[in-house]
N, C-alpha and C positions, 0 to 999 in steps of 0.2 A: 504494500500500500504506500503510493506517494506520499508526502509530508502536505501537502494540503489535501490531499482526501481525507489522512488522518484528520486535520484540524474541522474538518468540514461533518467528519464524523461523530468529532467530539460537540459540536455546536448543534449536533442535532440532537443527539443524548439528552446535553444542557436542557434542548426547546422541552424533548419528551418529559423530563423530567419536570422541569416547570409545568409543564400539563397536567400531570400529575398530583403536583402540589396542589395547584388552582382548584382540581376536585378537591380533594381533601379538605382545602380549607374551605369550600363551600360545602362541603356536609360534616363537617366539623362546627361551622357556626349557627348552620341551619338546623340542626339536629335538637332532637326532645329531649334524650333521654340523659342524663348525668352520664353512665358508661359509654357512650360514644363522646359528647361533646366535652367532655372534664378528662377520662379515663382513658379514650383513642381508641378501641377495640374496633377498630374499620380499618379496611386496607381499599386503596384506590389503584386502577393498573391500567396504561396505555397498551395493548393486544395485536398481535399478529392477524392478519385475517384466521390462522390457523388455531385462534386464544392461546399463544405464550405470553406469556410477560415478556416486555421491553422497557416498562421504565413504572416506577411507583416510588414514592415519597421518601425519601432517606431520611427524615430527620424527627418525623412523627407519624404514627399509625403504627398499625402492627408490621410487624419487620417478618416477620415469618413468612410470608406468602410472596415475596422476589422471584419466586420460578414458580409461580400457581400457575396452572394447565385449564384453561376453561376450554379446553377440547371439548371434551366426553360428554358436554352439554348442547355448546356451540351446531354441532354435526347435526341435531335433531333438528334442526326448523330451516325454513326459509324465509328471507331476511327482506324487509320492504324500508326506507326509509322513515325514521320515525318509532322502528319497532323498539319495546323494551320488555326484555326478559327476565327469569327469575328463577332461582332454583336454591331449598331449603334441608331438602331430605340429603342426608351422607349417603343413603345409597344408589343415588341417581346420578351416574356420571364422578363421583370421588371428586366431584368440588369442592360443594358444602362438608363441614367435616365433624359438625351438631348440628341438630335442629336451630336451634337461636340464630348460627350464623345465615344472614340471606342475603345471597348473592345476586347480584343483577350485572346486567351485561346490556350495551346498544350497539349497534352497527353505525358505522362511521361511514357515509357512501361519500365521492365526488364526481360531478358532473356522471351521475347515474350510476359509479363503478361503486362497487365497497374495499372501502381501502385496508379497515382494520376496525376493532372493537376496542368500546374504555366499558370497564369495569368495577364492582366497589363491590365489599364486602363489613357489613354491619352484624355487630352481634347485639339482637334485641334483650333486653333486659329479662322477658318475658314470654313466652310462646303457647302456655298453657302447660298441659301433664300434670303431672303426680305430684309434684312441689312446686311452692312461688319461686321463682326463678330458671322453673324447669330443671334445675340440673342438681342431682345428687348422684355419690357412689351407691350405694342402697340401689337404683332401679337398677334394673335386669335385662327388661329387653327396651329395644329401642320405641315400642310404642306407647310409652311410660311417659317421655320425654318433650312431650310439646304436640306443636303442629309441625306438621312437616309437608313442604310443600315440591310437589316433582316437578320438573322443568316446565316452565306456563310462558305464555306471554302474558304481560301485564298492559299492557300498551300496543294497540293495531290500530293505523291509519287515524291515531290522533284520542284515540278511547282508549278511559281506563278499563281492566276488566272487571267489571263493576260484583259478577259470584265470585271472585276471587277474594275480593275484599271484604264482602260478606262473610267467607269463611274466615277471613284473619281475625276478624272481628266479632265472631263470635268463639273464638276458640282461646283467647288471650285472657288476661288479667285487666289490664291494663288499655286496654285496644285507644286510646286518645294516645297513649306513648308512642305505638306502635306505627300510626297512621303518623305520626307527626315524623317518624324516625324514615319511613317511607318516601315521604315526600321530600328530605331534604336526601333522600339517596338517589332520586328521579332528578332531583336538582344539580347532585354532582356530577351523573353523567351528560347532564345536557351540557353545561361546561366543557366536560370535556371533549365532548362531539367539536363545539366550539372552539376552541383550543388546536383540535388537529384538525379543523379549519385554516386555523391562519398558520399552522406550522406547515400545510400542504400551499398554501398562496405563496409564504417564501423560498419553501424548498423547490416546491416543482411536483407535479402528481408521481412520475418516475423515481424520481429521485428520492420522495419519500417511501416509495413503495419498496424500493431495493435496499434503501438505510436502514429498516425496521432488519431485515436479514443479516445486515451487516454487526451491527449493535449488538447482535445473538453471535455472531459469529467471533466480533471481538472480545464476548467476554470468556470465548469460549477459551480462544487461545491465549487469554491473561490464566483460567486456570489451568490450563495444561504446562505452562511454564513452571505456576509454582508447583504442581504434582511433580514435573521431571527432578525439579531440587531436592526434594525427599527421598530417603531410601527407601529402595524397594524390599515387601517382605509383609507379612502378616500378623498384625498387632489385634490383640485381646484387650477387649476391657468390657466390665460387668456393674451394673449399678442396683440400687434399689427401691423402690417406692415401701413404704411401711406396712402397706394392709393392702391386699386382694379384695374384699369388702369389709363391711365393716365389723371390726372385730376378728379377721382373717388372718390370713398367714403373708408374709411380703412376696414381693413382685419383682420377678427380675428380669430388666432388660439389658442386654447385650449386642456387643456389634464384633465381627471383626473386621477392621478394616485393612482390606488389601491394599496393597499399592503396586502397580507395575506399569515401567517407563512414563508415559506420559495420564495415565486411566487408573481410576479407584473403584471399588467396590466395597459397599458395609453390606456387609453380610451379617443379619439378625438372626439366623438361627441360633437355637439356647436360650431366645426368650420365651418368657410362661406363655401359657395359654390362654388363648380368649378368656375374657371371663364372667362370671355372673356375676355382675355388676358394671360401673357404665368408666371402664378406666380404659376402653378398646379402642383402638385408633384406625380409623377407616379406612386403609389405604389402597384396598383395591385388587394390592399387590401391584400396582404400579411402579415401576424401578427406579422414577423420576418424582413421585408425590410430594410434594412442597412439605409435607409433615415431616417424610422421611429425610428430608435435606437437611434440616434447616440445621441441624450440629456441623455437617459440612459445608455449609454454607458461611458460619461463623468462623471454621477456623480454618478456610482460606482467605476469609480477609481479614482475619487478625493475621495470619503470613503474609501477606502482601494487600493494605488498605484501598489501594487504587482500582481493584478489580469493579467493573462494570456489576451492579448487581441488577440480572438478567435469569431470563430463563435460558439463556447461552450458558451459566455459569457454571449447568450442574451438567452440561452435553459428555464431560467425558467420565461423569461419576455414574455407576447407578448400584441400585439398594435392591437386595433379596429378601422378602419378605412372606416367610411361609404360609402360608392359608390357618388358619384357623388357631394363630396366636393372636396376643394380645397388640404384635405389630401390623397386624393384617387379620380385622376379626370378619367374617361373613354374620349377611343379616341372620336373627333379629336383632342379635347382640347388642346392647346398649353402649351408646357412644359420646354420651352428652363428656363425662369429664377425661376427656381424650389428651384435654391438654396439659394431662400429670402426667401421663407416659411419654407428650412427646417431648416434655421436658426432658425426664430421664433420659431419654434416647439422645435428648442433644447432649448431656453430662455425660453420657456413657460414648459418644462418638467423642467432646473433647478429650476426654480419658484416654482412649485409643491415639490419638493426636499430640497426647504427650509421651505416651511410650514413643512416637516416634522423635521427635523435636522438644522433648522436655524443657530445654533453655530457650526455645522461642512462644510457649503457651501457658498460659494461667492455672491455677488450683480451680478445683470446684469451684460454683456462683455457688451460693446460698438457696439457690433455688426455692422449692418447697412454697411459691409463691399463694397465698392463698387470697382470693375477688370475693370479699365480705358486701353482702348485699342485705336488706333489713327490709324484711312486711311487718307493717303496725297500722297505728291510725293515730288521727288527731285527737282535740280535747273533744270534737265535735262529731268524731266517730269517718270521717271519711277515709277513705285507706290509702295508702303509701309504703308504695314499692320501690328502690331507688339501691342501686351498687352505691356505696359510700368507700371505696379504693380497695386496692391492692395493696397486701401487710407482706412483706418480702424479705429478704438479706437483698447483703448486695456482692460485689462481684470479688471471685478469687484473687490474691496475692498473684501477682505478676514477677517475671524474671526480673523487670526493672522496679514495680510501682506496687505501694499498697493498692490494694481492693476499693473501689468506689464506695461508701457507706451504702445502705439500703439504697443502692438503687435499682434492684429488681434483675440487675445484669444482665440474663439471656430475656425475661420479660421484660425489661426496662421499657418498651416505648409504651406500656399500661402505665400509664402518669396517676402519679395523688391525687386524689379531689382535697381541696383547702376545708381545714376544718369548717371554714365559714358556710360556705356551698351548701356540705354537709348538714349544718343546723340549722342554715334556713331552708333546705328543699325538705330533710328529713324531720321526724320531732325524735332528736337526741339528742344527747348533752355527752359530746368528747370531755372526760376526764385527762387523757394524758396520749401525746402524741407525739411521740421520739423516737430516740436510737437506742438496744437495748445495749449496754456496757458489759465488757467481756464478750461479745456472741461470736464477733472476728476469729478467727481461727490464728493462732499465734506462731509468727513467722519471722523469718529478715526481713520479708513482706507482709505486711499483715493484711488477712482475709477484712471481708469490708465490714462493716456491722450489720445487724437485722432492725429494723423497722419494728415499732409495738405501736398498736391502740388500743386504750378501753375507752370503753363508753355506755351509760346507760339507758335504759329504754323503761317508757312510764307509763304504755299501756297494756291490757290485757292482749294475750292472745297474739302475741310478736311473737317472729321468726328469725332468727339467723342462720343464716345460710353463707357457709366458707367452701366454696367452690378450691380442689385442689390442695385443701389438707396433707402434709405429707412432713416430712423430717424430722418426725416428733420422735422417731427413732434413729435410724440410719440420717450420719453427720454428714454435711459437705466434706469433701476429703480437701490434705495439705497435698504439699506436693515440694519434691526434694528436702526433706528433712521437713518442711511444715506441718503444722498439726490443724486437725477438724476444727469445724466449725463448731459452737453450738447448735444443739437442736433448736427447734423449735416450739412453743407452749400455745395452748388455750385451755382458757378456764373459766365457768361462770363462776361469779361471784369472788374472785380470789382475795386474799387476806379477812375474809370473813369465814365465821364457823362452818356455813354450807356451800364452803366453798367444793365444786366438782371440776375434776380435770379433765379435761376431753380430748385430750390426744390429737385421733385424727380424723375426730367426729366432725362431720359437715352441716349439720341440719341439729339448730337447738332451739330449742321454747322457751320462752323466756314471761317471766311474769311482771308486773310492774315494779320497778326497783331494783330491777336485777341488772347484774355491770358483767360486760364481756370483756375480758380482758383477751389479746392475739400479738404475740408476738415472732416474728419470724425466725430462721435460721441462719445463722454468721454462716460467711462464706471462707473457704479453705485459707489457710496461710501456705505461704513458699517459701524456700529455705531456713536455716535453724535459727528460730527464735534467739537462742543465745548470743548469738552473733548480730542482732538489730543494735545498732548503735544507740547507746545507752538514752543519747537527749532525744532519741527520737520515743523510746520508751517514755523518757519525761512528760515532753510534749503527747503524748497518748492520755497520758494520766491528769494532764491539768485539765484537757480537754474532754474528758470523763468515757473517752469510747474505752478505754483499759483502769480496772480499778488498783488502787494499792496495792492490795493482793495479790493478782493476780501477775503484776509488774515482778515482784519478790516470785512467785511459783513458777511461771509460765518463761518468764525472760531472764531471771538473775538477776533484777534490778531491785535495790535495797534503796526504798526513800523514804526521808526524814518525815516529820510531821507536818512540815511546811511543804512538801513532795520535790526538796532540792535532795538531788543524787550523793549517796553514801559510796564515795569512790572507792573506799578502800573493802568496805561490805560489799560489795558489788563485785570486785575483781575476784573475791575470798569465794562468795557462793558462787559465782560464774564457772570457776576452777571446781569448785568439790559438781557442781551439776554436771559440767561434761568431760569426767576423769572416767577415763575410759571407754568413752566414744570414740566412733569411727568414723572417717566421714562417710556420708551416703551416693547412693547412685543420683542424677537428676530424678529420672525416672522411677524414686520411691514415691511411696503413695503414703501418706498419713489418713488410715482411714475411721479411725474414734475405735472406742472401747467395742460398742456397740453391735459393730458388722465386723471386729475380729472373733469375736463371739458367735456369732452367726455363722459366718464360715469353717472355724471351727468343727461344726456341724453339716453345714452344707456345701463340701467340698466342691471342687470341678470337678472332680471321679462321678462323683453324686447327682450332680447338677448333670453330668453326661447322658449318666442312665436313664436319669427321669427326662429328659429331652428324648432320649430315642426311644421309650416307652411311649410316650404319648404323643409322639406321631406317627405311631403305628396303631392309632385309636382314632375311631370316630369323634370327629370336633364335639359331638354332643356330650363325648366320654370325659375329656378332659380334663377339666374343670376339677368335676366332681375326683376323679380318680388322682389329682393333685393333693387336694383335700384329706383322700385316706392315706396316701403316702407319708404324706408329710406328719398327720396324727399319729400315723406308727412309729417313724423317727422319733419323733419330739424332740427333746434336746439332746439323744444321744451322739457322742459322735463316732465317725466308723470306726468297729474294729479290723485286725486281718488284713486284707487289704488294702483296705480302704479305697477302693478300683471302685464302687459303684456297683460290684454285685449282690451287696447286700439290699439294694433299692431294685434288684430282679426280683431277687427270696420274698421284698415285703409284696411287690406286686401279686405274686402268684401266689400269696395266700388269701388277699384279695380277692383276689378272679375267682379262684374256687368259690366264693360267696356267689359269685354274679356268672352264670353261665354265659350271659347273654354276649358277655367282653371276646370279642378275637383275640387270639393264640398271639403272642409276642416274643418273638423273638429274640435272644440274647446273641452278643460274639459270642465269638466260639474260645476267645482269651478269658471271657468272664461265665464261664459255664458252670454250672452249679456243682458245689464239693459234695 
């Protein structure tokens, strides 16, 4: 490519992207509901006639959806000027990927032609189902979870579809939210029809039609350069979410990511199975699903910031995703809180990404993010539904930089609603809304801190609903000598007699007077703590994210009563903490107490057998046949072996109960003594 085509290239990127924006910020301002307009939960997208992405908003909205595919929807209809579409249901086409989120799409024509589609995607507050907010782990199958709407037109030759809207409207909560959240998403693609108007008058019809390919094409070979810089070879890494449902046993997703010359592959085999409950992530089994990317997506542009973020980006990666796990669940399977596992998947692909380049990538984010939304009513009895934020840590210890405080890291473009907002759209009274002290993972670099709110609620018959519960067990991990994060807490009523702990309960009742207290999970630290240069430990401590204590346990720092550094206590305990340390590899993992323990029990020998056990079972088997496995281990951990053939022996005592299970096969290395 000549040097002005490039520039000519990059000028058009620029325009796409300002396109982009322009939606955004017109259903960003025009919007109802507090979770879009406060919170950002929308993504807007410039479209190949083919629906890739070519350009969406880098600096607000959800960041997740940079290579979303509105193929699989697109193909069904014929397109008139004017038209606008719509699509709800996750299993229609693998767009939508909850009921809440609804997608719409218009056609871009010029002088007659269709040149390309703009897009957005909103996540309604509301949709109907089983619970106010629609979305808990507790539901089971997907038609639990709201309304769910399969690819429509909403818009022909200038008409709304007037029974479409009747059904939205009678199946909602909220339905004035919903109409109103609607209308400013009708509002942002008109814009941006508008928009690649006048991007088509400067460019030229050609010119614009062939740059959309190019844009894909460039960002393709921006990531194929940095793939060729990584060594080739095949890296593990394993994560966990706390509960399979609620009160369950944990969840484990896995990638391994290959790497060879210029192309990758995450390979998700070894992760659990679908499940009964709604933690399943819709994917289709698509090898390219913007779900499935989005950990790879992160951390080739933390290796290289300049890359094009396109649906070019991910052309030379793709993702294998076995049927009837929890990364690829088939209907009915419930899917509303999809976006806990695809968390994990992105912690568990940076993971694998630092086995490979450990000095160029971060510790665990804090993850564990949980979207606290509140049903109540007024003094006057009218009711109120509204997300009041996202309670989060913030991001891993860095080779160079501490961790960002709570700020949500891999979810960070879910912004805070300001307490004020808050109290006046909600009737609640915030008590306390900081940064939790100690929650950082202690490092050279220290992990960021987690996010708390409490607040109380003063009438009958209120809801809280925390969407995405999770690290109330298993820590953010350190990384090169760093140490976990703290977990994460919720509890109603805390510091009083009746006070209850909720773990990683989503869905609580609350009666008047009662205080919900949430605070999130610190994110991983990097390199050894002991080694953080001491004022920097000071500075932590004036500044209250590291308390006294924990400066003396955690780091070696001995401070006075005024918190000025005790040099010579400090050099004394620094020497007796690490007398007899080694140094470590980059590529150690500091994983907490918590999931050494775990493993302990649930080795990879263990984790192997139970993966090739139940994928030699009927999806429907799974589940359930996880469930008795795992109650028979309990916390033992392997003897003998420890190969994994004692996870054959529990099976087929098992099976003997249940005729109905198919015959399963063992290797022939792990055949029974």
């Amino acid at each position: 490519m000549s040097k002005d085509a490039n520039i000519t290239l990059h000028v058009l990127a620029n325009y796409c992207a300002a396109a982009a924006e322009s939606m955004g910020w017109t259903l960003m301002r025009t919007a109802y509901s507090t979770f879009v307009k406060e919170t950002e939960d929308f993504s807007c997208q410039v479209l190949t006639k083919e629906g890739l992405t070519v350009a969406s908003p880098k600096t607000f909205g959800a960041t997740w959806y940079t290579g979303l595919d509105y193929g699989g929807v697109i193909k069904l209809f014929d397109y008139k000027e004017g038209d606008i579409c719509v699509v709800s249901d996750p299993y229609s086409g693998f767009v939508a990927t909850h009921a809440p989120d609804l997608h719409m799409w218009k056609p871009v024509f010029w002088e007659g032609e269709l040149m390309c589609f703009v897009g957005n995607h909103i996540h309604n507050t509301d949709v109907g189902g089983a619970v106010p907010a629609s979305l808990s782990r507790s539901l089971t199958e997907v038609y639990q979870e709201g309304l769910r709407i399969p690819p429509m037109r909403l818009v022909r030759d200038g008409k709304m579809n007037e029974d479409l809207l009747r059904i939205i409207e009678t199946n909602v909560r909220l339905p004035e939210q919903n109409w109103g959240d609607l209308n400013a998403q009708i509002a942002c693609v008109n814009v941006g029809e508008r928009k690649v108007h006048e991007i088509i008058e400067r460019f030229g019809k050609e010119a614009f039609s062939s740059g959309l390919g190019e844009l894909l094409d460039y960002a393709d070979a921006q990531a194929r350069a940095v793939i060729r810089g990584l060594p080739d070879g095949e890296y593990f890494f394993a994560d966990y979410a706390d509960e399979d449902q609620a009160g369950g046993y944990p969840v484990r997703v896995c990638v391994t990511l290959k790497i060879h010359g210029e192309t990758m592959t995450l390979d998700y085999t070894g992760s659990d199975p679908q499940l009964v409950s709604s933690l399943n992530v819709p994917t289709g089994g698509n090898e390219r699903h913007s779900l499935a990317m989005v950990g790879a997506v992160y951390a080739l542009y933390c290796l290289d910031p300049t890359v094009m973020l396109n649906a070019g980006l991910m052309r030379s990666v793709r993702a294998i995703l076995p049927e009837g796990t929890v990364m690829n669940a088939v209907k009915p399977a419930a899917v509303g809180m999809r976006s806990l596992m695809c968390n994990l998947s992105q912690v568990a692909t940076i993971g694998a990404f630092c086995r490979v380049v450990p000095d160029r990538m971060p510790a665990s984010p804090g993850s564990g993010l949980s979207i606290m939304n509140v049903k109540t009513s007024t003094k006057d009895g009218r009711p109120i539904m509204a997300s009041i934020g996202p309670v989060g840590g913030g991001s891993g210890g860095g080779p160079k930089a501490d961790g960002v405080e709570a700020c949500g890291a891999n979810m960070s473009y879910l912004k805070n609603t300001p307490v004020e907002i808050n109290e006046a759209e909600v009737p609640i009274r915030i008590r306390r809304y900081g940064l939790v002290q100690d929650s950082g993972g202690p490092g050279f670099y220290r992990g960021g801190t987690a996010l708390e709110m409490e607040f109380q609620l003063f009438a009958p018959q209120s809801m809280v609903t925390a969407r995405n519960r999770d690290r109330s067990r298993f820590s953010a991990w350190g990384l090169a000598g760093g140490k976990a994060g703290k977990p994460s807490r919720f509890a109603r009523n805390p510091d009083r007699p009746d006070c209850v702990e909720l773990g990683s309960t989503d869905i609580v009742n609350c009666d008047p007077g009662d205080i919900i207290l949430i605070q999130g999970p610190g994110a991983g630290g990097y390199g050894d703590p002991l080694h953080r240069p001491v004022d920097l430990v000071m500075l932590d401590v004036r500044r209250g994210f590291v308390s006294r204590e924990a400066a003396h346990a955690d780091y070696g720092v001995v401070l006075g009563e005024d918190l000025s550094v005790d040099d010579a206590a400090t050099e004394a305990l620094r020497a007796e903490m690490s007398a007899g340390s080694k140094p470590v590899p980059l590529a150690t993992f500091g994983h907490g107490e918590a999931r050494a323990a775990y493993e302990a029990v649930w080795t990879e020998g263990r984790y192997e057998a139970l993966t090739d056990i139940l994928a030699q079972l009927p999806v429907s088997w799974r589940y359930f046949m996880k469930h008795q496995i795992f109650r028979s281990i309990g916390d033992t951990p392997p003897a003998g072996r420890g190969d994994g053939s004692d996870i054959y022996d529990v099976f087929d005592k098992v099976a003997r109960r249940f005729p109905e299970l198919p015959t399963v096969s063992r290797p022939t290395a792990l055949a029974a003594e």
